[in-house]
Structure formats: C-alpha cells, structure tokens
N, C-alpha and C positions, 0 to 999 in steps of 0.2 A: 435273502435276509433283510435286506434294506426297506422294501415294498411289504413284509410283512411287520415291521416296526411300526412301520407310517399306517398300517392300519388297525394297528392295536391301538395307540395313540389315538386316531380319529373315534375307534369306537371309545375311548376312556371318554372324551371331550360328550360325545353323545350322552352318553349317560349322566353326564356332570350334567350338560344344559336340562335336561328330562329330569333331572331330581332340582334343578333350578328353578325351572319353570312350573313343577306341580307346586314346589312350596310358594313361588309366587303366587302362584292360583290362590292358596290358602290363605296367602296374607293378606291381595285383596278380595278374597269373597268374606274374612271375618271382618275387615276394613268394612266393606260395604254392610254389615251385619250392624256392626255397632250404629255405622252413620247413619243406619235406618233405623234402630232404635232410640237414636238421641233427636233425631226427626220431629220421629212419635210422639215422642215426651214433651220435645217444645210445643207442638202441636196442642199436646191434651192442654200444657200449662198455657198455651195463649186462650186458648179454647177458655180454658174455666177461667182466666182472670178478664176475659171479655164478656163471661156470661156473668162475672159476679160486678164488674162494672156498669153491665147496662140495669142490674136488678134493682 
C-alpha cells in the first residue's frame, strides 16, 4: 500500500512539472516573440530617423 502511494504522488508531481514546463516554454517563446518584434521596430525607427537626418 505504502510503495504504491509514493508512486502515484511521484507520478502527480511529474505531470505537474511537464504541464509547468511546456507553459514555460510558451511564456518564454512568446516573451522572445514580442522582444523580437519590439527589436524590429526600434530598428526600422532608428533606421528611418537616421535616414531622415542625414537627408
């Protein structure tokens, strides 16, 4: 009885960390999403206010 608690338990804990871990995934791969979009954009804006300063 005892040895079969302790592994229902170990498999709860497993699935806890595996549904922990894929939503981490997902928080930093749209984390990285956005910070490559907001990147971008400083970029285009440095981009175009250096082309319209040298013009």
């Amino acid at each position: 009885m005892g040895p079969r608690k302790f592994y229902d338990e170990s498999e709860q804990t497993s699935v806890f960390k595996a549904c922990y871990y894929s939503r981490l995934n997902e928080f930093v791969f749209g984390l990285n999403k956005i910070l490559a979009g907001l990147s971008r954009d400083m970029n285009a804006a440095l981009r175009n206010k250096y082309i319209s300063d040298t013009i």
